[in-house]
C-alpha positions as CSV (number, residue, x, y, z in Angstrom):
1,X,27.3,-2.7,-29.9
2,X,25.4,-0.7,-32.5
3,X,23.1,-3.5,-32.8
4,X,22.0,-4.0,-30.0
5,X,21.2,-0.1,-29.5
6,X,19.6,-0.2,-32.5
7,X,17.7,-2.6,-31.7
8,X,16.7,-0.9,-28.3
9,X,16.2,1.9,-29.9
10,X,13.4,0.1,-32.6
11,X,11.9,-1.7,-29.4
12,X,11.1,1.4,-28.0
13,X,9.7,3.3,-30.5
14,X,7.3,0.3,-31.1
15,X,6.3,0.2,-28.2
16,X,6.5,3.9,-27.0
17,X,2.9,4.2,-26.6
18,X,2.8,1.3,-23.3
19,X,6.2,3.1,-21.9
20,X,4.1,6.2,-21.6
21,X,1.2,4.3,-20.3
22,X,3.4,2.7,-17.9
23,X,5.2,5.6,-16.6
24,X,1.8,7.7,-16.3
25,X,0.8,4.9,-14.0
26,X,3.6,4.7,-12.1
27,X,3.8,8.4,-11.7
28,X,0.3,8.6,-10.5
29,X,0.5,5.8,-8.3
30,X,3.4,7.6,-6.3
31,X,1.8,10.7,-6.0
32,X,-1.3,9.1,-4.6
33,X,1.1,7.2,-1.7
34,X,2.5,10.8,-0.9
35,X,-0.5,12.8,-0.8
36,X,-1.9,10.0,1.5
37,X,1.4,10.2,3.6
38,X,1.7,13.5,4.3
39,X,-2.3,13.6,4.6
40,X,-1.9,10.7,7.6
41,X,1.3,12.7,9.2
42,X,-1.0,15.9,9.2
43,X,-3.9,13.8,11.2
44,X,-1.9,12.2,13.6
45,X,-3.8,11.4,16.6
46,X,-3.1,10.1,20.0
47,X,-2.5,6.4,20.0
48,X,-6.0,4.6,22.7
49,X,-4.8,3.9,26.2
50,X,-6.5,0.5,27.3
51,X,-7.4,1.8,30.9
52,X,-8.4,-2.0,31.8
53,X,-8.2,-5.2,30.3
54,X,-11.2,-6.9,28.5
55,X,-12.2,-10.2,30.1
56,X,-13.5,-12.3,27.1
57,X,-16.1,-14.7,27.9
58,X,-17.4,-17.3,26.5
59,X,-20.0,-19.8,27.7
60,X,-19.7,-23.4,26.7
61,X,-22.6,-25.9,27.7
62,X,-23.7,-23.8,30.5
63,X,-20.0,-23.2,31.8
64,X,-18.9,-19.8,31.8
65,X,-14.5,-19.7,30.3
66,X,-12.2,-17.1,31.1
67,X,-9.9,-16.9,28.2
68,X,-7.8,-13.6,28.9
C-alpha cells in the first residue's frame, strides 16, 4: 500500500506542472459555460410565432412543385 502511494505521490510531483495546466483549463472552461448561461437566461426572448406556413416551391423543367 505504501508503494503504490509513493509512487502516486512521485507521479504527481513530476508531473505537477500539467495538473495545474489542466485544472486551469478546466476551471476556465466552466466559468465560460456559466457566464454564457446565465448571460442567455438574462436575454431570454420570446420564442417566433409562424403566423402562416411557407409554401416552398420549386420549378422543375418548367413545372412548378409544391413540396410543403
Amino acid at each position: 500500500m505504501r508503494e503504490l502511494l509513493s509512487k502516486i505521490s512521485n507521479g504527481v510531483k513530476e508531473h505537477l506542472d500539467d495538473i495545474i495546466l489542466l485544472v486551469g483549463v478546466i476551471l476556465i472552461s466552466l466559468l465560460s459555460f456559466a457566464i454564457g448561461y446565465i448571460l442567455a437566461k438574462q436575454q431570454e426572448k420570446e420564442p417566433l410565432k409562424i403566423e402562416q406556413p411557407y409554401e416552398l416551391r420549386i420549378f422543375t423543367n418548367l413545372r412548378i412543385t409544391n413540396l410543403l
